[in-house]
Gaussian input, Z-matrix of N, CA and C with variables (Angstrom, degrees):
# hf/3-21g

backbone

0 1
 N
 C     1     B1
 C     2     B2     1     A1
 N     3     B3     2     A2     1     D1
 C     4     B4     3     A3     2     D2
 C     5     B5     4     A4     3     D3
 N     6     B6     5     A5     4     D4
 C     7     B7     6     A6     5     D5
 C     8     B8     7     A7     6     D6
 N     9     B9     8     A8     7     D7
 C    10    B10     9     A9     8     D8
 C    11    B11    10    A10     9     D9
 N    12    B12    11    A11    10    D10
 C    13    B13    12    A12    11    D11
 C    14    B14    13    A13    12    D12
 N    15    B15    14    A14    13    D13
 C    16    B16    15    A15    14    D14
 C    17    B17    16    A16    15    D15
 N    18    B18    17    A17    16    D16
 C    19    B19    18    A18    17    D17
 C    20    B20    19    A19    18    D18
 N    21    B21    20    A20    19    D19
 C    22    B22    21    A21    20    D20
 C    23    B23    22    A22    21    D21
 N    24    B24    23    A23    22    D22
 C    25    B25    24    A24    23    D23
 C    26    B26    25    A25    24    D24
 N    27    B27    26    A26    25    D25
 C    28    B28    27    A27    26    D26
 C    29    B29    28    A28    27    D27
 N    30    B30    29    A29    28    D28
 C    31    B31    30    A30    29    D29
 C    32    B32    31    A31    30    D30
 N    33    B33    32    A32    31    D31
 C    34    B34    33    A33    32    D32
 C    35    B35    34    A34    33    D33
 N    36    B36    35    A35    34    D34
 C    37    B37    36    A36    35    D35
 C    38    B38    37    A37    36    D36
 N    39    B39    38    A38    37    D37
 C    40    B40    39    A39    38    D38
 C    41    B41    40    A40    39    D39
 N    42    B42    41    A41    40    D40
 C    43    B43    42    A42    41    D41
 C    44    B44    43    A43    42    D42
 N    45    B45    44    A44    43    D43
 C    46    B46    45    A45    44    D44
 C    47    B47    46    A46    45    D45
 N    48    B48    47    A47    46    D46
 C    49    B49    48    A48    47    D47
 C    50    B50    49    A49    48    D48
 N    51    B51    50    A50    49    D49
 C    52    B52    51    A51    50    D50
 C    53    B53    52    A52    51    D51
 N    54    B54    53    A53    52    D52
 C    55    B55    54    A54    53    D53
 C    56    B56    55    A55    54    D54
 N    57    B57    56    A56    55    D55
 C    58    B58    57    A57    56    D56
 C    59    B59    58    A58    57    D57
 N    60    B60    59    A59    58    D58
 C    61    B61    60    A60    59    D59
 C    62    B62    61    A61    60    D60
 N    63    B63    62    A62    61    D61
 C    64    B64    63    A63    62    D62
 C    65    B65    64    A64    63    D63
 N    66    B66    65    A65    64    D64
 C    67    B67    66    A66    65    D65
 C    68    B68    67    A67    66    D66
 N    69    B69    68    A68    67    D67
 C    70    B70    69    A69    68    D68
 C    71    B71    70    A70    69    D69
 N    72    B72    71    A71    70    D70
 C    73    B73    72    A72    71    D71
 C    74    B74    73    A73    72    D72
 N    75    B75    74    A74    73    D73
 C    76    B76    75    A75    74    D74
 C    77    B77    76    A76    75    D75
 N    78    B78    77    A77    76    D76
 C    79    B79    78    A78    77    D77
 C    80    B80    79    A79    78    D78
 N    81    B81    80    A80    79    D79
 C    82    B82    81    A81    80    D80
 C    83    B83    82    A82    81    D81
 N    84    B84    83    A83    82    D82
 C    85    B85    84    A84    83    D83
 C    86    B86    85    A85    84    D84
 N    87    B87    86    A86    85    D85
 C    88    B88    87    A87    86    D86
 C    89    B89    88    A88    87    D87
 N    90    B90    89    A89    88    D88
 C    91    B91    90    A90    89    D89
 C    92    B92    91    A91    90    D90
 N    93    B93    92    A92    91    D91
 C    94    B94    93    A93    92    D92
 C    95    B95    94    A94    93    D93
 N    96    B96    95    A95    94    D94
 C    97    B97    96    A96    95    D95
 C    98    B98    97    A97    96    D96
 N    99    B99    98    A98    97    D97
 C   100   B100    99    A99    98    D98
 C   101   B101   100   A100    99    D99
 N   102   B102   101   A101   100   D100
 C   103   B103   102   A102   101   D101
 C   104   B104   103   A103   102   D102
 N   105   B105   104   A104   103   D103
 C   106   B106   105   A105   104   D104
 C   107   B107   106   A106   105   D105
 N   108   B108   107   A107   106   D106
 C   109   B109   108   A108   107   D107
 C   110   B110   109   A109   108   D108
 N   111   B111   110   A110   109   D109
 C   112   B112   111   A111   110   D110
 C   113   B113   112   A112   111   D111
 N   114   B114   113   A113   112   D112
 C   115   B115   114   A114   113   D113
 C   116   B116   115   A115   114   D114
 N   117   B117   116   A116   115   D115
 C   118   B118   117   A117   116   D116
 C   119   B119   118   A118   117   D117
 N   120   B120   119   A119   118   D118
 C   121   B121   120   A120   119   D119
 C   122   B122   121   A121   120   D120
 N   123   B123   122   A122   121   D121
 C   124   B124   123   A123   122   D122
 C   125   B125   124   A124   123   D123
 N   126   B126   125   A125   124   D124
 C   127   B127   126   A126   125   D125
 C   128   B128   127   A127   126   D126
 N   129   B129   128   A128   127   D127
 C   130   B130   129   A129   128   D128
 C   131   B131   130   A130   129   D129
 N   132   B132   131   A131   130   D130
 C   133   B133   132   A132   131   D131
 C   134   B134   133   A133   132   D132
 N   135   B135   134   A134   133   D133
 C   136   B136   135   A135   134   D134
 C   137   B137   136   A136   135   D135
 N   138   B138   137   A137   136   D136
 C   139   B139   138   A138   137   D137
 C   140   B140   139   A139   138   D138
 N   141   B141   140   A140   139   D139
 C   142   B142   141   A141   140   D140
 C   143   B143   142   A142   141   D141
 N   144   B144   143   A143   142   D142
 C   145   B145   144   A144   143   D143
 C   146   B146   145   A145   144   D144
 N   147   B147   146   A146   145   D145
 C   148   B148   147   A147   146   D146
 C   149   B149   148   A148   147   D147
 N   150   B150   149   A149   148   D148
 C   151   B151   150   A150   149   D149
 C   152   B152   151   A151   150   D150
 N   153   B153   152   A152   151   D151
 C   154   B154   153   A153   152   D152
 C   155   B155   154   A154   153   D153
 N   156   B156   155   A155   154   D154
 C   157   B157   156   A156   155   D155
 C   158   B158   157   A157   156   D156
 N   159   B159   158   A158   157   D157
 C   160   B160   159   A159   158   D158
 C   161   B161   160   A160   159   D159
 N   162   B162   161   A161   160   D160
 C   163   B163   162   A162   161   D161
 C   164   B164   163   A163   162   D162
 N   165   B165   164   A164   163   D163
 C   166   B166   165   A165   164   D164
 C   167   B167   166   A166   165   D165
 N   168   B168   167   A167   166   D166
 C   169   B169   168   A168   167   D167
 C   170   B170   169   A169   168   D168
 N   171   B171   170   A170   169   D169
 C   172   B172   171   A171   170   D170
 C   173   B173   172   A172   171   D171
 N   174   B174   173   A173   172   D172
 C   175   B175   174   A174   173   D173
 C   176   B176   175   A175   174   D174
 N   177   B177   176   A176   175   D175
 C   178   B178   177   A177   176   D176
 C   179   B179   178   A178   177   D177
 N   180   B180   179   A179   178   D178
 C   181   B181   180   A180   179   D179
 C   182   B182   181   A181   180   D180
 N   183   B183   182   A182   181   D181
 C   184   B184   183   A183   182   D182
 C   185   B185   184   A184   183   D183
 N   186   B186   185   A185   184   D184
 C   187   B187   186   A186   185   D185
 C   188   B188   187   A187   186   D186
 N   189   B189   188   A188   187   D187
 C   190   B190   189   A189   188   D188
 C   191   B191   190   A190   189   D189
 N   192   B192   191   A191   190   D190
 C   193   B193   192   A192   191   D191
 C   194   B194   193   A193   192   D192
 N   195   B195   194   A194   193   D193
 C   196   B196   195   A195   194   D194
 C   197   B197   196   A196   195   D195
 N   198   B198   197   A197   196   D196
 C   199   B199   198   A198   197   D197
 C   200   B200   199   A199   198   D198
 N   201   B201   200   A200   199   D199
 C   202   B202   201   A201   200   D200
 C   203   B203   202   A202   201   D201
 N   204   B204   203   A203   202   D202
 C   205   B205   204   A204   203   D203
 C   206   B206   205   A205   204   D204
 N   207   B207   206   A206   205   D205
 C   208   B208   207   A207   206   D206
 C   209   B209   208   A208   207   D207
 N   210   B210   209   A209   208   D208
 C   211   B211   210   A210   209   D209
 C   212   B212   211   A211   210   D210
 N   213   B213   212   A212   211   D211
 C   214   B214   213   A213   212   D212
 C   215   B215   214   A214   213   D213
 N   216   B216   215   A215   214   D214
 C   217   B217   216   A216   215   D215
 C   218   B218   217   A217   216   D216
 N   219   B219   218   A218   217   D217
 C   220   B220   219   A219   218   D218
 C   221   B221   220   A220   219   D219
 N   222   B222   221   A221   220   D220
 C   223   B223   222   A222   221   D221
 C   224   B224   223   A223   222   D222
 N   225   B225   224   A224   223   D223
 C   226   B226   225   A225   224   D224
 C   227   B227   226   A226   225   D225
 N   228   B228   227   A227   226   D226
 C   229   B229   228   A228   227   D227
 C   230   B230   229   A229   228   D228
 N   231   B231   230   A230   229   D229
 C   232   B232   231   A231   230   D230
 C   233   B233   232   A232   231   D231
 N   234   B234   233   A233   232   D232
 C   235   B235   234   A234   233   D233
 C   236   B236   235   A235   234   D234
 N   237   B237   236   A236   235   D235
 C   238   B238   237   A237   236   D236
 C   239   B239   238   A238   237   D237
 N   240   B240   239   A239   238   D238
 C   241   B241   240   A240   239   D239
 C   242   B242   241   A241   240   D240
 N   243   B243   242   A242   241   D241
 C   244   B244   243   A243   242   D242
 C   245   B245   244   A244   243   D243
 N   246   B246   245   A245   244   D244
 C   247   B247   246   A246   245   D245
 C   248   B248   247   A247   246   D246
 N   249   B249   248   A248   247   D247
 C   250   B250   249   A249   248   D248
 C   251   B251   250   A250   249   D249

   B1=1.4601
   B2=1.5319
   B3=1.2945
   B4=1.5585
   B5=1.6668
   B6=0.8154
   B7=1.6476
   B8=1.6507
   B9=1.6406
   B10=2.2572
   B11=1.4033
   B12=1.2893
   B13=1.3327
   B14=1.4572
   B15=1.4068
   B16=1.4425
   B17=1.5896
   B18=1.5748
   B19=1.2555
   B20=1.4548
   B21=1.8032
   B22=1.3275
   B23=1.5826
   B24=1.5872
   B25=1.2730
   B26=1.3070
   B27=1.5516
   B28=1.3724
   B29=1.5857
   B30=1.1663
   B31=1.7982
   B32=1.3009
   B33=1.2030
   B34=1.2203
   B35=1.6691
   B36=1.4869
   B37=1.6911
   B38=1.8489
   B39=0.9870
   B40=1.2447
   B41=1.3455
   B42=1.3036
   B43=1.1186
   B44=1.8727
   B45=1.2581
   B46=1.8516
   B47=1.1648
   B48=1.5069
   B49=1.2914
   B50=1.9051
   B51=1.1662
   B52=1.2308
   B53=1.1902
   B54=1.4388
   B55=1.2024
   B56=1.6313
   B57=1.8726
   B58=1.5130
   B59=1.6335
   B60=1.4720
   B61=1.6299
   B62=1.8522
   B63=1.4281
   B64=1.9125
   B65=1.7727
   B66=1.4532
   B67=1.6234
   B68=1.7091
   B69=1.1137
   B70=1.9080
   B71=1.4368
   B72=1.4091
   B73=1.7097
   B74=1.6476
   B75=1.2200
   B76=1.2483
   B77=1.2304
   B78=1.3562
   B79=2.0810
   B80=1.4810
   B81=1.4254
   B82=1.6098
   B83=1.3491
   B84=1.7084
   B85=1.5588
   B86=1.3155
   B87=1.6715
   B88=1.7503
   B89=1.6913
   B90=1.3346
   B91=1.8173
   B92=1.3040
   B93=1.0328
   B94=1.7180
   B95=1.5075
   B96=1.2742
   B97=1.1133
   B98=1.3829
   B99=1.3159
   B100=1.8246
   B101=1.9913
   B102=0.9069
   B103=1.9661
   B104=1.6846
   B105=1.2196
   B106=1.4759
   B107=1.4603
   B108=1.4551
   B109=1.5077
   B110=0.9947
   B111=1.6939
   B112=1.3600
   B113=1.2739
   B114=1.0862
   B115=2.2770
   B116=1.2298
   B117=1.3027
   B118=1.5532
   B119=1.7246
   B120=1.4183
   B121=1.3575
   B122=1.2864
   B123=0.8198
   B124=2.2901
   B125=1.5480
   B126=1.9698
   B127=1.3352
   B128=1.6258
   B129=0.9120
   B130=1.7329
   B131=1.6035
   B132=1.3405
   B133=1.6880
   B134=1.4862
   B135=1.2622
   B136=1.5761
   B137=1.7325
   B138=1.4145
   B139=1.6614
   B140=1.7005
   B141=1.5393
   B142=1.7745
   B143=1.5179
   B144=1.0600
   B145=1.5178
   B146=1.5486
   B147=1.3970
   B148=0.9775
   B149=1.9789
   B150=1.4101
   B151=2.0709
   B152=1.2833
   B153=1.2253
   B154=1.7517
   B155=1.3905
   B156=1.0757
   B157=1.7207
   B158=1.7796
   B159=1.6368
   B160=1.3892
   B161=1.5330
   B162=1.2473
   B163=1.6743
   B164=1.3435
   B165=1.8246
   B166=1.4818
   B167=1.7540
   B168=1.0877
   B169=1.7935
   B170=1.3800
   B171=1.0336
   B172=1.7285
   B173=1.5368
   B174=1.1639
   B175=1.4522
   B176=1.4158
   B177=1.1724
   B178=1.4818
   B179=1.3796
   B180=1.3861
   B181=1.2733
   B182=1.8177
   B183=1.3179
   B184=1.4018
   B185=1.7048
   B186=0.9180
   B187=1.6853
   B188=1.8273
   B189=1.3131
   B190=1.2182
   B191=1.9702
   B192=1.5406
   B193=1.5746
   B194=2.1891
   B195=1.3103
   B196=1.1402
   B197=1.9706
   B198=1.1664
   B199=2.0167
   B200=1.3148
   B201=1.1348
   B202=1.3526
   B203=1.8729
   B204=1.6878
   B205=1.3769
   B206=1.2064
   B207=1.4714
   B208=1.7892
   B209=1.6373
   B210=1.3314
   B211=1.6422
   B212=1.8423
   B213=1.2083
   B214=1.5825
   B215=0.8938
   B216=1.1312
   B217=2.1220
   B218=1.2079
   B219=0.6252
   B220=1.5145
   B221=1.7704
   B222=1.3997
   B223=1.4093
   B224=1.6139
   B225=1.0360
   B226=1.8596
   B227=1.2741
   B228=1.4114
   B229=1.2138
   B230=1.7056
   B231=1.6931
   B232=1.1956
   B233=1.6826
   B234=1.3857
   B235=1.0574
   B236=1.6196
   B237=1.2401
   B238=1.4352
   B239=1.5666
   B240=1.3797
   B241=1.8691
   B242=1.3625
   B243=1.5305
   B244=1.6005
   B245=1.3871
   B246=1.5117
   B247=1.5599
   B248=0.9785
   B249=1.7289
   B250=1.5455
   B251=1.5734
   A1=107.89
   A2=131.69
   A3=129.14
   A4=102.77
   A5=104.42
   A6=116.46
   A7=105.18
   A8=87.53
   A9=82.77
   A10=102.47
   A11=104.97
   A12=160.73
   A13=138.84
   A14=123.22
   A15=104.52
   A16=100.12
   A17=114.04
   A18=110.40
   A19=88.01
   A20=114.90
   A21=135.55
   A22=95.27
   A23=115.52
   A24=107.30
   A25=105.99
   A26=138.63
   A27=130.79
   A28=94.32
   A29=101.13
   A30=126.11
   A31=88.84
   A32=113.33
   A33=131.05
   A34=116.89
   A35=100.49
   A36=112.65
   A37=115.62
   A38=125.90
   A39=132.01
   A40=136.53
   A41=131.55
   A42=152.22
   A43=127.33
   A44=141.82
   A45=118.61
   A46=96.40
   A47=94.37
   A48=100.73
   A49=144.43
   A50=117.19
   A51=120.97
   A52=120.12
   A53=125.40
   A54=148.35
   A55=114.24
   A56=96.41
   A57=105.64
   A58=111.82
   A59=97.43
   A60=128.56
   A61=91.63
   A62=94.17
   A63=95.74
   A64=114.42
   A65=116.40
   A66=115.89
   A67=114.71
   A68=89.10
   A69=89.26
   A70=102.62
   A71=114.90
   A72=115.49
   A73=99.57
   A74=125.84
   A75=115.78
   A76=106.24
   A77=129.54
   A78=145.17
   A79=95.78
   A80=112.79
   A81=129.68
   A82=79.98
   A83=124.49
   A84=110.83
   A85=111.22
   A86=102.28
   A87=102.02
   A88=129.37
   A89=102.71
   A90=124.75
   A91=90.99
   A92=156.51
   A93=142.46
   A94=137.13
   A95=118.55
   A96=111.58
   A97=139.97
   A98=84.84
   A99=118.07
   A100=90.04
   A101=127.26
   A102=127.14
   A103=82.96
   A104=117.13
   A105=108.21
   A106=101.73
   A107=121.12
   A108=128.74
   A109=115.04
   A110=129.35
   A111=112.78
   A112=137.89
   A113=100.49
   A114=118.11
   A115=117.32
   A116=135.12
   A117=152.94
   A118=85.83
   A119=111.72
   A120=112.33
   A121=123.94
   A122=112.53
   A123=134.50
   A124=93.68
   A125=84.48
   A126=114.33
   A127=130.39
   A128=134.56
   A129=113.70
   A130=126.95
   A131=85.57
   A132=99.29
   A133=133.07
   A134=122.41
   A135=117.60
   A136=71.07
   A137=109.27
   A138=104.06
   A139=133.64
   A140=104.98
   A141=68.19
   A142=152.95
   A143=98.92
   A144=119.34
   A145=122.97
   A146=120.58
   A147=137.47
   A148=117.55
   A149=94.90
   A150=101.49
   A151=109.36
   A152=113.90
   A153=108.23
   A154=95.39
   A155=127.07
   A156=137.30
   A157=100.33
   A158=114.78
   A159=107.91
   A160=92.30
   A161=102.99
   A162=115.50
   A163=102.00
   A164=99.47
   A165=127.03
   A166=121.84
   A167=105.78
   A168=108.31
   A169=102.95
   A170=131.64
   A171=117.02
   A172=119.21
   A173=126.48
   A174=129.07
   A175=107.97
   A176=118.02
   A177=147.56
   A178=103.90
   A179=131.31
   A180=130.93
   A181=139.22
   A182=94.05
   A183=86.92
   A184=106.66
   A185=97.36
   A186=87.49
   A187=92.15
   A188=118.66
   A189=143.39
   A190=107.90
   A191=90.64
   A192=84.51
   A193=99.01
   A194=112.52
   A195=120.74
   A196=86.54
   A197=122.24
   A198=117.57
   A199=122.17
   A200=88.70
   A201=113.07
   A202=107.03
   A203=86.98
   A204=104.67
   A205=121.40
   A206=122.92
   A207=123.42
   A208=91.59
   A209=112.18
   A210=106.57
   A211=121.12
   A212=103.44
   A213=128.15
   A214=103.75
   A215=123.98
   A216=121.77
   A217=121.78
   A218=162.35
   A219=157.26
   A220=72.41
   A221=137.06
   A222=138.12
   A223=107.13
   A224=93.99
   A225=93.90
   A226=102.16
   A227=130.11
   A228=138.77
   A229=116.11
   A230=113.65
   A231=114.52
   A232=70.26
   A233=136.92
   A234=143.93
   A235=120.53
   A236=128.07
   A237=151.42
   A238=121.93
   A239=105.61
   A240=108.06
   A241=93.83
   A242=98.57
   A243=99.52
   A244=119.58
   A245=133.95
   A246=154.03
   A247=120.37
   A248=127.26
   A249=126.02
   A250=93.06
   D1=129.47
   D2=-171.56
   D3=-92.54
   D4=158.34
   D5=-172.70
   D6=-104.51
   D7=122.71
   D8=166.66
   D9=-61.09
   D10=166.08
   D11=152.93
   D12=-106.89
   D13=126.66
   D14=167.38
   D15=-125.41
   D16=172.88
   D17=-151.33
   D18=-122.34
   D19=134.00
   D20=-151.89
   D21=-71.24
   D22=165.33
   D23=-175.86
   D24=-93.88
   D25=140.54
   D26=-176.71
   D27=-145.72
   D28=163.65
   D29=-163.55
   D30=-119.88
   D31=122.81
   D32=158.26
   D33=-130.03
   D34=152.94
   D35=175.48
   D36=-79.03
   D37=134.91
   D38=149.98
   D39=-138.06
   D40=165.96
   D41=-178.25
   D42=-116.34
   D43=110.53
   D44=173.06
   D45=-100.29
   D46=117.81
   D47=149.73
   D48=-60.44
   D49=118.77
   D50=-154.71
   D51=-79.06
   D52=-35.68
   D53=142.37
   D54=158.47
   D55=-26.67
   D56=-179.91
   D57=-64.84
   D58=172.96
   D59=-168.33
   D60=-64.59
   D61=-56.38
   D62=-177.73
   D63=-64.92
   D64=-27.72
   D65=158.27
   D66=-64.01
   D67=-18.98
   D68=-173.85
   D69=-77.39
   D70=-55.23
   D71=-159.33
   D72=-82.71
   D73=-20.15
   D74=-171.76
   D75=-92.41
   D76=0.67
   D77=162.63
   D78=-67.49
   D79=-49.66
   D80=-147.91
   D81=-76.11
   D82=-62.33
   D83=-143.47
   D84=-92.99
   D85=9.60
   D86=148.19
   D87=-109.70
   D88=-7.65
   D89=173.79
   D90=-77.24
   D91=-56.82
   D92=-75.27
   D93=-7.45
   D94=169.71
   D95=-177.16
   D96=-34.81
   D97=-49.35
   D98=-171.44
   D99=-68.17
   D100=20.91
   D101=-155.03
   D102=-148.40
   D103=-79.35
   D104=-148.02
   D105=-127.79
   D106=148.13
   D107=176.28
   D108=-114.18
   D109=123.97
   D110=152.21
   D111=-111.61
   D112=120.23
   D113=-167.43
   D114=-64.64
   D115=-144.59
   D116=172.85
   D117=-106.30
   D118=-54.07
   D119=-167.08
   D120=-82.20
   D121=39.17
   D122=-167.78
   D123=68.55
   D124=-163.41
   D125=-166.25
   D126=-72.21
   D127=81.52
   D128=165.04
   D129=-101.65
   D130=163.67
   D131=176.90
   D132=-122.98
   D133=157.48
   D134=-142.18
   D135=-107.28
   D136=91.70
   D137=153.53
   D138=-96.68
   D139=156.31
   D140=173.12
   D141=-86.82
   D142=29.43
   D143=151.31
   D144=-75.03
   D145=-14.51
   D146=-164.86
   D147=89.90
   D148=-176.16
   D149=-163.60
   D150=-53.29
   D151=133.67
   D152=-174.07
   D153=-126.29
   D154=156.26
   D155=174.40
   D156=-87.07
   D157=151.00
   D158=172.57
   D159=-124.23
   D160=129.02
   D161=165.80
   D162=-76.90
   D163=162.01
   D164=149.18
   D165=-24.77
   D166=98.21
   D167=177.90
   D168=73.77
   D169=6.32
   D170=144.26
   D171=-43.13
   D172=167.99
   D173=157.55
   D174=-124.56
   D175=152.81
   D176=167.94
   D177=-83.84
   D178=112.87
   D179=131.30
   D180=-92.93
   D181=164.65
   D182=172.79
   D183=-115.16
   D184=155.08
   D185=-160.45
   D186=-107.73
   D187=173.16
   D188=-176.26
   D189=-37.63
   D190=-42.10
   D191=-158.78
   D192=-102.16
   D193=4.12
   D194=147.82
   D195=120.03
   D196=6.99
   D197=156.04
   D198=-80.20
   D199=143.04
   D200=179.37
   D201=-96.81
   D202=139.31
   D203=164.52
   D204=-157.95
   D205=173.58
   D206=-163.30
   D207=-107.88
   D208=110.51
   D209=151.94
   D210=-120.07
   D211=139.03
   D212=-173.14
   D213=-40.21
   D214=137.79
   D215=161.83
   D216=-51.88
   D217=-15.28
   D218=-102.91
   D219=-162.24
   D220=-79.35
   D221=-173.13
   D222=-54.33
   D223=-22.78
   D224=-173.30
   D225=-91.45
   D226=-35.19
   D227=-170.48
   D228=-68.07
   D229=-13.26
   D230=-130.47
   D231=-137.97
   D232=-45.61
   D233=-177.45
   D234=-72.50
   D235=-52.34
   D236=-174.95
   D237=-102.92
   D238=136.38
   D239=174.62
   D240=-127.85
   D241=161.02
   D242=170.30
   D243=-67.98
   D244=147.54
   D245=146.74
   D246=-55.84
   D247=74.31
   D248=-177.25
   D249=-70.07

C-alpha cells in the first residue's frame, strides 16, 4: 500500500514570459546567460534535463537549488500563490 505525501511549502522566484523582446532580456538579466537564451525563435533554457523552449505566458522559475525551468500556467496557476 503506498503512503500519501504532501509536498513541503517552498518559495520560489519567477518570471511570465510575455512573449516580447523586453520579456525576453529581462528573464535573461535575471537567469543569466549561461541559464537562458534568447533567439529569433523565442526563449529557452539550459535546464537539467537539457534546452527546453519557453512559450507565450509560461513562467520561468528558479527552483530551490538555484535551476531554472519553464512551467505552464495553468500548472503554475494551480501550484503557487503570491508571498506577501
Amino acid at each position: 500500500m503506498p503512503t500519501k505525501y504532501i509536498k513541503k511549502p517552498v518559495v520560489i522566484e519567477a518570471m511570465q514570459f510575455t512573449g516580447s523582446h523586453d520579456s525576453a532580456f529581462e528573464i535573461q538579466k535575471w537567469g543569466g546567460e549561461a541559464n537562458i537564451d534568447v533567439a529569433d525563435h523565442g526563449l529557452f533554457i539550459n535546464t537539467l534535463e537539457g534546452r527546453m523552449h519557453v512559450s507565450i505566458n509560461d513562467y520561468v522559475i528558479r527552483g530551490v537549488r538555484g535551476e531554472f525551468y519553464p512551467c505552464k500556467p495553468d500548472i503554475f496557476e494551480q501550484t503557487y500563490e503570491v508571498v506577501e
